[in-house]
Backbone as a chain_set.jsonl record, in Angstrom:
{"seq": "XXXXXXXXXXXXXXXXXXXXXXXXXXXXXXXXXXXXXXXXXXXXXXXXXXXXXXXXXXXXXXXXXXXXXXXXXXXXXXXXXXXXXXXXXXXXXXXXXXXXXXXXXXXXXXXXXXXXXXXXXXXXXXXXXXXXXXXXXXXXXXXXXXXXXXXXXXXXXXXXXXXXXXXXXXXXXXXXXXXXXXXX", "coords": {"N": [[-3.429, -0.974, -9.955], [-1.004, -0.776, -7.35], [-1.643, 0.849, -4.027], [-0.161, 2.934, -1.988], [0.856, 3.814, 1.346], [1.812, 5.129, 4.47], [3.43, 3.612, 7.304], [3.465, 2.057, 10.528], [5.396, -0.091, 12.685], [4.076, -2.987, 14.05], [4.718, -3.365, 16.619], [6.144, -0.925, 17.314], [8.316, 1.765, 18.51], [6.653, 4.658, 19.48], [5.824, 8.32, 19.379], [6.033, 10.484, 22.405], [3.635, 12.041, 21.933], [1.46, 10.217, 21.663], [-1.975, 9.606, 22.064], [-3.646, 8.289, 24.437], [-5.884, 6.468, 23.305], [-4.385, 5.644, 20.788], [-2.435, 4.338, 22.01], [-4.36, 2.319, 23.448], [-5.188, 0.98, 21.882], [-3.405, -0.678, 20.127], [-2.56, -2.113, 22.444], [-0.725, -0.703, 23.844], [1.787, 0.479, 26.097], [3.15, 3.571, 26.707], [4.585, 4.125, 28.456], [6.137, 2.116, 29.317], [8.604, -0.076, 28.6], [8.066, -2.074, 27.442], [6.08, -4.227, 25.233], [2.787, -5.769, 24.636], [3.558, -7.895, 24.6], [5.705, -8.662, 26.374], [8.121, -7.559, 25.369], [11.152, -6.121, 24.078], [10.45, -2.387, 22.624], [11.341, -2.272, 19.731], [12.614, 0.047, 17.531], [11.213, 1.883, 14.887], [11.207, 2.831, 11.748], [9.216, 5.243, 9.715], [7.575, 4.359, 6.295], [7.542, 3.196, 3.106], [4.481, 1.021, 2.124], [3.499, -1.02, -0.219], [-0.437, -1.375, -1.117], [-2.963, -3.059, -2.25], [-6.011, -1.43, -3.626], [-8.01, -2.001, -2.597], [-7.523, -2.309, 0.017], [-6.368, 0.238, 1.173], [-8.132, 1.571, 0.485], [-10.047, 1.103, 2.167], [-8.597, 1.403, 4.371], [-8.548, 4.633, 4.377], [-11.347, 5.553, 4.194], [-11.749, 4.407, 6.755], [-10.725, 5.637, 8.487], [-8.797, 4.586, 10.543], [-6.18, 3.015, 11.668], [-4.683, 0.33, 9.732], [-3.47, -3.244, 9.874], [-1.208, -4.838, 8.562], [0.494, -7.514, 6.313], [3.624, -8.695, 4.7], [3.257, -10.097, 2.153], [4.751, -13.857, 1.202], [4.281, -15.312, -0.782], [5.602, -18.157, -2.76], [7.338, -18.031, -5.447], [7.151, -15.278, -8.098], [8.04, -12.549, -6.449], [5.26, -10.692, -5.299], [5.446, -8.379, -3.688], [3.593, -6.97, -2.7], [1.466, -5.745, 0.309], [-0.947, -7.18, 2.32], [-3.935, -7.3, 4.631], [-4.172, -9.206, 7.517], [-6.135, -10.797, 7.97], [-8.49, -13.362, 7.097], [-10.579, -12.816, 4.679], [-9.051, -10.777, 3.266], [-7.004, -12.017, 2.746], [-7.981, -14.593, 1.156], [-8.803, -12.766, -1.007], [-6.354, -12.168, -2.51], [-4.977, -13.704, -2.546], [-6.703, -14.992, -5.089], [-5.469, -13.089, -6.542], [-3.182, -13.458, -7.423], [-3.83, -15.865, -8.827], [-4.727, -18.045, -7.526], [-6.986, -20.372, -7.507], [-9.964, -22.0, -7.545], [-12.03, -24.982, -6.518], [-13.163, -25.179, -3.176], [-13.111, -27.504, -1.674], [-10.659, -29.26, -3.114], [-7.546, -30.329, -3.016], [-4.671, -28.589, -2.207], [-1.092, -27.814, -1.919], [0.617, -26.151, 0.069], [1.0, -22.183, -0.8], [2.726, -20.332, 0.123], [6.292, -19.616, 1.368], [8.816, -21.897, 1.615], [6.734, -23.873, 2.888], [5.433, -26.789, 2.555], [2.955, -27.83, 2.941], [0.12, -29.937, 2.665], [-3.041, -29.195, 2.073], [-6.91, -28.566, 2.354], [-7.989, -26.51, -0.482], [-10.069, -24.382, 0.482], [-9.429, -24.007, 3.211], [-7.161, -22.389, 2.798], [-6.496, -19.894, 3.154], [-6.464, -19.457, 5.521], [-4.91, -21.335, 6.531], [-2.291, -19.56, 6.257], [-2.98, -17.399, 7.53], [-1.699, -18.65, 9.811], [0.869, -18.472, 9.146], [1.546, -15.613, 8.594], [1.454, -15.337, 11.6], [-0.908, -14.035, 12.795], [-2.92, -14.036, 15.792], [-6.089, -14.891, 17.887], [-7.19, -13.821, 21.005], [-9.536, -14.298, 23.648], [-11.087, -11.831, 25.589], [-11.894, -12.094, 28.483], [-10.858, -14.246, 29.85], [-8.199, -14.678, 28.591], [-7.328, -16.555, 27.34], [-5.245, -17.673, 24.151], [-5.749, -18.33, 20.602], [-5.11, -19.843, 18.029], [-6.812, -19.82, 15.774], [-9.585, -18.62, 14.615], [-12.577, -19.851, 14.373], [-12.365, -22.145, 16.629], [-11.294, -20.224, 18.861], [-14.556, -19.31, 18.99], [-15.225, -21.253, 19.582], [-14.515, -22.087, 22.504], [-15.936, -19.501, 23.521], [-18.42, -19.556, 23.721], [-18.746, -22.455, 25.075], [-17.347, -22.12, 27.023], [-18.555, -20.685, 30.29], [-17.786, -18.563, 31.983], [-16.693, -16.956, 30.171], [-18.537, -16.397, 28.435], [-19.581, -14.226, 27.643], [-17.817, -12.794, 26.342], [-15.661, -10.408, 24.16], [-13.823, -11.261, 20.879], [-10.144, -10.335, 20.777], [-7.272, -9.365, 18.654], [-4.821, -11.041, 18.192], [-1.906, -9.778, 16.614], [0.272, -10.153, 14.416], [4.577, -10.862, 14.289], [5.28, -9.764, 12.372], [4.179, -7.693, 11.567], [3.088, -4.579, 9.935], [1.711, -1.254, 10.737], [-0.677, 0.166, 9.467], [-1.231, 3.16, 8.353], [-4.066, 5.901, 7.797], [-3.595, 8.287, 5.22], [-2.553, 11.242, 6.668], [-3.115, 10.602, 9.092], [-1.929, 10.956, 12.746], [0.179, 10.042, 15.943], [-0.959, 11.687, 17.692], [-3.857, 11.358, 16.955]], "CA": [[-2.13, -0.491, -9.512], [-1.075, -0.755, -5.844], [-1.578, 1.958, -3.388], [0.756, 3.004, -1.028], [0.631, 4.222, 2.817], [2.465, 5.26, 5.802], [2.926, 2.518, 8.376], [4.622, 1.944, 11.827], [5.537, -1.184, 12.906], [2.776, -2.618, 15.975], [5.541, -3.49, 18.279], [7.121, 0.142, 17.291], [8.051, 2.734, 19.961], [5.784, 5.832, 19.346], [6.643, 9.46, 20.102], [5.594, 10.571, 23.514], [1.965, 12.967, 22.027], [0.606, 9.292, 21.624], [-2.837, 9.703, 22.901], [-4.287, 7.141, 25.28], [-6.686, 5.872, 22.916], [-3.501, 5.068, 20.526], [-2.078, 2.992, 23.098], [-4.938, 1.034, 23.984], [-5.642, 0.223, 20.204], [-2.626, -1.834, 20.232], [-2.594, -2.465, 24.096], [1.173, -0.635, 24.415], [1.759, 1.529, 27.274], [4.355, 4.237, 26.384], [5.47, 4.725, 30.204], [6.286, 1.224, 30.054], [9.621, -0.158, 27.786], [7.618, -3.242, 26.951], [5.061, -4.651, 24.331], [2.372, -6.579, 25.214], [4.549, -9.429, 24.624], [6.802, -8.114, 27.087], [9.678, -7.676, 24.862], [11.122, -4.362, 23.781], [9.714, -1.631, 21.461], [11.863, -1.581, 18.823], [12.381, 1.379, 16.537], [10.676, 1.612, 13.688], [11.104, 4.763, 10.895], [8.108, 5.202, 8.839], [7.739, 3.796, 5.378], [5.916, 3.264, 1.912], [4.207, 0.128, 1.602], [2.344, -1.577, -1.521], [-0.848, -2.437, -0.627], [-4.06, -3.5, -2.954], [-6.505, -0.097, -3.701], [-9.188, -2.153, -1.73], [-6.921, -2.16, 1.997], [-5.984, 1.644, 0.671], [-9.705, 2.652, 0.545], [-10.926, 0.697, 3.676], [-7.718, 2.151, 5.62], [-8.344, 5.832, 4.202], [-12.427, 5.573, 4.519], [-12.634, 4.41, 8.45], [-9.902, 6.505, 9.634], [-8.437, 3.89, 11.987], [-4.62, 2.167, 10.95], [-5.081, -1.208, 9.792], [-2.245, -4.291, 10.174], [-0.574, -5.443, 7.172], [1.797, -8.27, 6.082], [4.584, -8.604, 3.727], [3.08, -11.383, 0.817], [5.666, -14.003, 0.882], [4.194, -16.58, -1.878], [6.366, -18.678, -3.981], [7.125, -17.781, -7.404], [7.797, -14.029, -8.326], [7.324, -12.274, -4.987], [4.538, -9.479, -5.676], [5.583, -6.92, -2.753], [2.296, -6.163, -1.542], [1.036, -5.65, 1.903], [-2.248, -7.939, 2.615], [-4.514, -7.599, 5.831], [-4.246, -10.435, 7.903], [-7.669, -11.117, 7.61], [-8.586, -14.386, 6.267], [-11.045, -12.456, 3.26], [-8.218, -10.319, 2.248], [-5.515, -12.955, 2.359], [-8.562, -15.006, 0.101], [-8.847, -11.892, -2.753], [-4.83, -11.933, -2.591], [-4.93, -15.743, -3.214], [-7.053, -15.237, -6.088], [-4.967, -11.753, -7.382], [-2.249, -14.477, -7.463], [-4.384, -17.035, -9.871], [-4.927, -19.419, -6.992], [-8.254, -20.379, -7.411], [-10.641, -23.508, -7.613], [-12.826, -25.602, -5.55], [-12.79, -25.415, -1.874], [-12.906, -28.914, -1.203], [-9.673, -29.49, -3.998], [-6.282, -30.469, -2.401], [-3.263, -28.525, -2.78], [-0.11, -27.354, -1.468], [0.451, -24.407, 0.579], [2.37, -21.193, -1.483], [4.118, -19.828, 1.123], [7.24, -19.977, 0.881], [8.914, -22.659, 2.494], [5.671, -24.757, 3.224], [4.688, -27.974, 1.729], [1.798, -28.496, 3.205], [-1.202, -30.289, 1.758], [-4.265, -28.911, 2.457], [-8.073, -28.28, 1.221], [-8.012, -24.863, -0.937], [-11.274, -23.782, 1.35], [-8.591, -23.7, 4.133], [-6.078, -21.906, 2.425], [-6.577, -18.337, 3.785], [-6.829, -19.961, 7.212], [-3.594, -21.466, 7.367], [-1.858, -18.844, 5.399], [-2.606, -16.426, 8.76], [-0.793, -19.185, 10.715], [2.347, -18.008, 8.984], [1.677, -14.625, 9.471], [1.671, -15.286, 12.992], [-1.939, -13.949, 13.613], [-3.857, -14.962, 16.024], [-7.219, -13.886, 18.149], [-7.448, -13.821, 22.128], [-9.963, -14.11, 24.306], [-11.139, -10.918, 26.175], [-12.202, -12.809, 29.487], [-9.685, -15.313, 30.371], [-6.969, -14.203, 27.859], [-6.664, -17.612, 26.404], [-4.921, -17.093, 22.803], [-6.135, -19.825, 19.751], [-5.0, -19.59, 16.377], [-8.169, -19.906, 14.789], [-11.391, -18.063, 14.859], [-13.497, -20.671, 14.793], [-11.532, -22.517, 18.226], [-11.866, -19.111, 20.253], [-15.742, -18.642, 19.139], [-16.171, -22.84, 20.642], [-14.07, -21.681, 23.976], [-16.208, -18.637, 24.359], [-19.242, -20.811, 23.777], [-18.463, -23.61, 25.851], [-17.229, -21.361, 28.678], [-19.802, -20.046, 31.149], [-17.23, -17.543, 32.654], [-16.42, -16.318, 28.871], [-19.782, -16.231, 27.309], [-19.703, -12.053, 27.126], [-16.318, -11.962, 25.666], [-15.394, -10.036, 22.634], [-12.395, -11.45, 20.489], [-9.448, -9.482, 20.336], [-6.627, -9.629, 17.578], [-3.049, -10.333, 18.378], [-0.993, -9.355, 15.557], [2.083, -11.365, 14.332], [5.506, -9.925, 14.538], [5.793, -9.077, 11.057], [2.646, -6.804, 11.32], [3.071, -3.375, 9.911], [0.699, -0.404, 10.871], [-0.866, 0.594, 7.708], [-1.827, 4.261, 8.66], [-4.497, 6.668, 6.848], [-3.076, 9.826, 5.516], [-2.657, 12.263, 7.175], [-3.253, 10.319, 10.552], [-0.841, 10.87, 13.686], [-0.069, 9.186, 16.621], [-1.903, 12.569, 18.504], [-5.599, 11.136, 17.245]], "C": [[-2.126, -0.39, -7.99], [-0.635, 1.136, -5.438], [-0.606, 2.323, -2.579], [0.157, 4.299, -0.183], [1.677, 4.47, 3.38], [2.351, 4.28, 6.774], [4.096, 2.747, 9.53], [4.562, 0.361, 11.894], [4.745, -1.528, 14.16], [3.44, -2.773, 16.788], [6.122, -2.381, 18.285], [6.972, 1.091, 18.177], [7.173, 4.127, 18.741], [5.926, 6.982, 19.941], [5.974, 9.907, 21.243], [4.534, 11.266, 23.402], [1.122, 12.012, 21.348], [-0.798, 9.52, 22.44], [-3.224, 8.044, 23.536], [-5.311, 6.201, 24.393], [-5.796, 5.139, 21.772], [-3.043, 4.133, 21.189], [-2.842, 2.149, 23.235], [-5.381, 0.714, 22.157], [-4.711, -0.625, 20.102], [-2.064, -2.543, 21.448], [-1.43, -2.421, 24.648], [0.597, 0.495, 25.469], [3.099, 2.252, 27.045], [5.088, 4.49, 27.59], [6.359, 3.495, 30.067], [7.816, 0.947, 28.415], [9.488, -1.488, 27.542], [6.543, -3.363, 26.169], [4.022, -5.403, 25.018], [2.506, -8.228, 25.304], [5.273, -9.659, 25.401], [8.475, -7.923, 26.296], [9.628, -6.128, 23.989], [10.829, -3.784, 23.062], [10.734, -1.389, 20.613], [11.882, 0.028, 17.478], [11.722, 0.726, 15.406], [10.024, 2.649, 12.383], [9.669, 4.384, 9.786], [8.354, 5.179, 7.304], [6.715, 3.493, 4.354], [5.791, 2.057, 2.318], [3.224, 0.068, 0.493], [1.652, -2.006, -0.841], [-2.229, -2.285, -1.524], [-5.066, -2.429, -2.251], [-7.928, -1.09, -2.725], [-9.067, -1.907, -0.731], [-6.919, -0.49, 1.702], [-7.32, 2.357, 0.93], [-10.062, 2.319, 1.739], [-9.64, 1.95, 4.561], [-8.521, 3.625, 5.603], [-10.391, 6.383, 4.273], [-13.14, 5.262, 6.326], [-11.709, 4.982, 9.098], [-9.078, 6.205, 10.611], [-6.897, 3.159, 11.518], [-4.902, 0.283, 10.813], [-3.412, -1.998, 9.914], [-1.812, -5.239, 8.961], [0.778, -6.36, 7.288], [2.458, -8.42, 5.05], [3.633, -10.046, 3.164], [4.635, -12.231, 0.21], [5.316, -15.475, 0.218], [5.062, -16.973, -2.916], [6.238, -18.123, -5.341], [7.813, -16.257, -7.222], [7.336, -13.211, -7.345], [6.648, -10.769, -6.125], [4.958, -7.85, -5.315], [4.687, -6.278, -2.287], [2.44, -6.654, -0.166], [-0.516, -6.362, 1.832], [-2.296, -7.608, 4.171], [-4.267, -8.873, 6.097], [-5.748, -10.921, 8.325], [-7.89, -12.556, 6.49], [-9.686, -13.997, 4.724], [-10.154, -11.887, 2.792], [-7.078, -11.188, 2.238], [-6.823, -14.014, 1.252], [-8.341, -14.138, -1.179], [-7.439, -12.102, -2.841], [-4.354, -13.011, -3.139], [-5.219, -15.234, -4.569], [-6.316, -13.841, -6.995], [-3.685, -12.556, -8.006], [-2.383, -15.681, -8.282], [-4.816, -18.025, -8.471], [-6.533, -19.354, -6.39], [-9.217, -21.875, -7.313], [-11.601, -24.067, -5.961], [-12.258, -25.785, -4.091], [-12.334, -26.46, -1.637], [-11.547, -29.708, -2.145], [-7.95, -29.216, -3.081], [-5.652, -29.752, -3.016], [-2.503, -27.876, -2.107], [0.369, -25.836, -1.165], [1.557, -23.658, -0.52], [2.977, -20.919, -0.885], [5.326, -20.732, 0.895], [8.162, -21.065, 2.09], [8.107, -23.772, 3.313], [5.546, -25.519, 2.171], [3.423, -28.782, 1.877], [0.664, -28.859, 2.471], [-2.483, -29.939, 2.384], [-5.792, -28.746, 1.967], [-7.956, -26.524, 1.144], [-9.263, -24.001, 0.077], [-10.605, -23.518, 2.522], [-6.962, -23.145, 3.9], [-5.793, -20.915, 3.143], [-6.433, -18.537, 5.801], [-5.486, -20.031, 7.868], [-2.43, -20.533, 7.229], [-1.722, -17.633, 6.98], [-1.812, -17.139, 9.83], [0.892, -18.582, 10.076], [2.631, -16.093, 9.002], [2.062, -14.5, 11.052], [0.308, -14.612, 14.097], [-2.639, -14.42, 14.485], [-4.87, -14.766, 17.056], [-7.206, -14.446, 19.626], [-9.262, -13.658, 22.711], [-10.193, -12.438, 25.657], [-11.06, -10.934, 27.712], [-11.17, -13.624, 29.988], [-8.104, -15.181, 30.152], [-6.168, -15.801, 27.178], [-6.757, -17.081, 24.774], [-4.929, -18.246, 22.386], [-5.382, -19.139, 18.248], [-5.271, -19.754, 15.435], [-9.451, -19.438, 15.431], [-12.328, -18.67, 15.684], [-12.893, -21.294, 16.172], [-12.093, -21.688, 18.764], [-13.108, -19.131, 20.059], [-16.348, -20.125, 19.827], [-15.368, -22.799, 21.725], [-15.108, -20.73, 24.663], [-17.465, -19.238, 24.691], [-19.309, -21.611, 24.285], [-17.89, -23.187, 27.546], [-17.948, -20.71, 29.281], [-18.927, -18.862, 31.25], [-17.407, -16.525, 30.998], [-17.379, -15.548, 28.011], [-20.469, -14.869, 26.876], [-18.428, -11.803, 26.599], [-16.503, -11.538, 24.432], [-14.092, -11.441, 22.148], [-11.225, -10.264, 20.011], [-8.492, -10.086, 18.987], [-5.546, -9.705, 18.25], [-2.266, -10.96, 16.985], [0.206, -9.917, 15.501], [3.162, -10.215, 14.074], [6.344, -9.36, 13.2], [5.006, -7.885, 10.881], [3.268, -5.717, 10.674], [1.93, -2.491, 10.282], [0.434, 0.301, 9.867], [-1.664, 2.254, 8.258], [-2.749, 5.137, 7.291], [-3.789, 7.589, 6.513], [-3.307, 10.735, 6.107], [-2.555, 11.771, 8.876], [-1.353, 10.681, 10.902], [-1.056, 10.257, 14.717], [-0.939, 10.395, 18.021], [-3.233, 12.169, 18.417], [-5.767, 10.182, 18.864]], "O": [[-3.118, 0.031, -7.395], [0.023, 2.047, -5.94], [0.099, 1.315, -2.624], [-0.535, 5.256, -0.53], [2.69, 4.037, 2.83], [1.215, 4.011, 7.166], [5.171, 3.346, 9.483], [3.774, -0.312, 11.23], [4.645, -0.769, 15.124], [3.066, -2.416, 17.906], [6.881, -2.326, 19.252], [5.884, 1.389, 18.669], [7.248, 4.275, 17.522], [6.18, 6.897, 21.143], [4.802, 9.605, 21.019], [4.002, 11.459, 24.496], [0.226, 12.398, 20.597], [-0.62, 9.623, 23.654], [-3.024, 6.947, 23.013], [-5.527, 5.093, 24.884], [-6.196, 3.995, 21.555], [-3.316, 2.978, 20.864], [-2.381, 1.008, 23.205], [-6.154, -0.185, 21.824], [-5.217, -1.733, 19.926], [-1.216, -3.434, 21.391], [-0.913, -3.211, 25.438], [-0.473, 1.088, 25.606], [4.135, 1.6, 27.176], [6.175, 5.067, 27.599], [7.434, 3.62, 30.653], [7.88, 1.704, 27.446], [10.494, -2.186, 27.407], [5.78, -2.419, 26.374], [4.36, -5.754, 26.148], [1.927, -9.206, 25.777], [5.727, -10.802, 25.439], [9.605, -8.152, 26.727], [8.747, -5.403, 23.527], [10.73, -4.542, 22.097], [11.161, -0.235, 20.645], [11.018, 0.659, 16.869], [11.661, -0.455, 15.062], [8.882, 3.05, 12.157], [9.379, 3.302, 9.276], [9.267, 5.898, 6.899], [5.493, 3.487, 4.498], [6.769, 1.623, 2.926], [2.327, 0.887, 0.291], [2.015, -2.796, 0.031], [-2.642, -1.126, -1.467], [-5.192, -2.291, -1.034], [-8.8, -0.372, -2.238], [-9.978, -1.356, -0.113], [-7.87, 0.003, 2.308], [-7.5, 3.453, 1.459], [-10.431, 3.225, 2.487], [-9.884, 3.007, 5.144], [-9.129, 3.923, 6.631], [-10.639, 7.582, 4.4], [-14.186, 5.574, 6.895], [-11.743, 4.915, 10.327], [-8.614, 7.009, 11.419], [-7.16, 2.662, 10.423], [-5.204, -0.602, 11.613], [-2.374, -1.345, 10.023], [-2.294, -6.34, 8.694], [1.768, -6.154, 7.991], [1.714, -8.238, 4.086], [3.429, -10.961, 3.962], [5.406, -11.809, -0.652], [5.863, -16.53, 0.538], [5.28, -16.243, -3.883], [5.273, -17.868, -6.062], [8.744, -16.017, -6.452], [6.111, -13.091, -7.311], [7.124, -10.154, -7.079], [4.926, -6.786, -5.934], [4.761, -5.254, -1.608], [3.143, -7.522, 0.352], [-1.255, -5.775, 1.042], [-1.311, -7.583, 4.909], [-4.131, -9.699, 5.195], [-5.955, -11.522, 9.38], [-7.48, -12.636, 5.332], [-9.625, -14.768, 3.767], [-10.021, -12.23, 1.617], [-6.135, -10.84, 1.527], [-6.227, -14.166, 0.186], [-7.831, -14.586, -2.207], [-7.413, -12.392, -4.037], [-3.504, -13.178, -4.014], [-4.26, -14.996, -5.304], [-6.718, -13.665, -8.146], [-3.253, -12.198, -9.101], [-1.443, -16.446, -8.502], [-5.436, -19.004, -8.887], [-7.083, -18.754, -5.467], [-8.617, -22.828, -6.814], [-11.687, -23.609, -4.822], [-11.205, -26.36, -3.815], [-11.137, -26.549, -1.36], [-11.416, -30.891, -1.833], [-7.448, -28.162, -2.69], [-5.688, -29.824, -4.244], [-3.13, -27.071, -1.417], [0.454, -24.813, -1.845], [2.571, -24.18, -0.984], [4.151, -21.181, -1.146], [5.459, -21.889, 0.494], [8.066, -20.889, 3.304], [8.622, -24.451, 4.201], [5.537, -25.104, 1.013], [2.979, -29.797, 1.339], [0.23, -28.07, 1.631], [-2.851, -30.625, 3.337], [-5.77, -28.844, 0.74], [-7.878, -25.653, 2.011], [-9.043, -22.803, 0.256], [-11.184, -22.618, 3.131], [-5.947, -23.382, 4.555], [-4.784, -20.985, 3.846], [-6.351, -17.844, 6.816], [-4.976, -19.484, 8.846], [-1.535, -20.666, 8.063], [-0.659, -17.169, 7.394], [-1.267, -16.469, 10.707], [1.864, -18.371, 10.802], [3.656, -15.502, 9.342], [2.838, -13.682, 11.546], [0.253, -14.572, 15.326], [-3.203, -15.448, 14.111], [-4.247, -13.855, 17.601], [-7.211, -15.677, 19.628], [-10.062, -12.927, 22.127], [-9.308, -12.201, 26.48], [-10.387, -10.093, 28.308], [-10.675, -13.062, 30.965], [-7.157, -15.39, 30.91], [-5.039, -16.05, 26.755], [-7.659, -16.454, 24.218], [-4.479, -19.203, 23.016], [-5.33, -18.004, 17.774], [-4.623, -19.863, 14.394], [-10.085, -19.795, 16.424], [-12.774, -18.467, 16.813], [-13.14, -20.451, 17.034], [-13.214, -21.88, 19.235], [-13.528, -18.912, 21.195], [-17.434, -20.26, 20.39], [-15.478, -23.929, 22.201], [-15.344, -20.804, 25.869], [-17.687, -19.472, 25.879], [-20.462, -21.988, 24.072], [-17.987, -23.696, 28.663], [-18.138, -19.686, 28.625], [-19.315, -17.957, 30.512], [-18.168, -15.567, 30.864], [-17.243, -14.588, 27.253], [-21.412, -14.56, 26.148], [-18.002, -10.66, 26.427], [-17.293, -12.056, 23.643], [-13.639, -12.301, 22.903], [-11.397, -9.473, 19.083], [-8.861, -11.081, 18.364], [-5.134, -8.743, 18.898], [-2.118, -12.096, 16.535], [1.01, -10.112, 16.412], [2.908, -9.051, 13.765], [7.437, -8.819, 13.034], [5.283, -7.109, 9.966], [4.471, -5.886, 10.874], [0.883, -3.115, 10.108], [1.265, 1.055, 9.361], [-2.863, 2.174, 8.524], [-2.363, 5.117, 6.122], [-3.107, 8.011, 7.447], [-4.467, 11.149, 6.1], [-2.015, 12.464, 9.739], [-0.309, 10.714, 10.251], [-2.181, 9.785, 14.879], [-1.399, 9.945, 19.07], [-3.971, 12.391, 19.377], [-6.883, 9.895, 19.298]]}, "num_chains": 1, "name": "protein.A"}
């Protein structure tokens, strides 16, 4: 049975006893009336979402708000919330029946896609329609694949101490623990 949470939206404005360490978790600045997209903080009232008792336990076991997307696969929409994480958009695949050999062609679910692809790269492209996609710490070049940024940071002398960050697609929700506020 799905769990349900409290979430904000990551581009959402936040009430002014945001602590500093809030802010830099999603790299907003509340002084400022921009995102790190530069485009404005929309409102955003707090809300249930469905989301699979595995995201539910991780959220509510590390204490920290995770980033969730609406599941918009063909067929009978589910209504869960999935991490944008390419393992939990995999278990979500397979909560969905879609299963089989990596190396086995077939056609993206999302909705509105026809793409043909190998099932071993399902979960992959699946965060391209989220809109996820992972920066560079060092340079601030943004790839929209893992693997890419980890042969930039690799291949770049200047880079070669970077972390990877996350930037979050504009459907994201903020999947909050209970009880959390935007004061931690």
């Amino acid at each position: 049975m799905p769990m349900t949470s409290q979430c904000l939206n990551t581009c959402g404005e936040y009430c002014e006893s945001a602590t500093p360490a809030f802010q830099s978790f999603f790299g907003h600045n509340l002084n400022s009336s921009a995102s790190p997209c530069n485009e404005p903080l929309p409102y955003m009232p707090l809300e249930i979402l469905n989301v699979d008792p595995e995201t539910f336990c991780r959220v509510e076991q590390s204490g920290r708000p995770f980033v969730v997307y609406e599941c918009k696969l063909e067929g009978i929409p589910c209504g869960m919330f999935v991490e944008g994480t390419t393992s939990a958009v995999s278990a979500h695949l397979r909560r969905h029946g879609i299963t089989g050999p990596d190396s086995a062609n077939t056609s993206c679910p999302w909705s509105g896609c026809s793409k043909i692809l190998r099932r071993g790269g399902m979960a992959r492209h699946i965060l391209t329609h989220l809109g996820v996609k992972v920066r560079c710490s060092v340079c601030r070049v943004v790839k929209c694949r893992l693997d890419l940024l980890r042969a930039h940071i690799r291949s770049s002398e200047s880079c070669g101490s970077a972390h990877i960050d996350t930037v979050h697609g504009p459907e994201g929700r903020l999947l909050v623990p209970t009880g959390w506020t935007t004061a931690h």
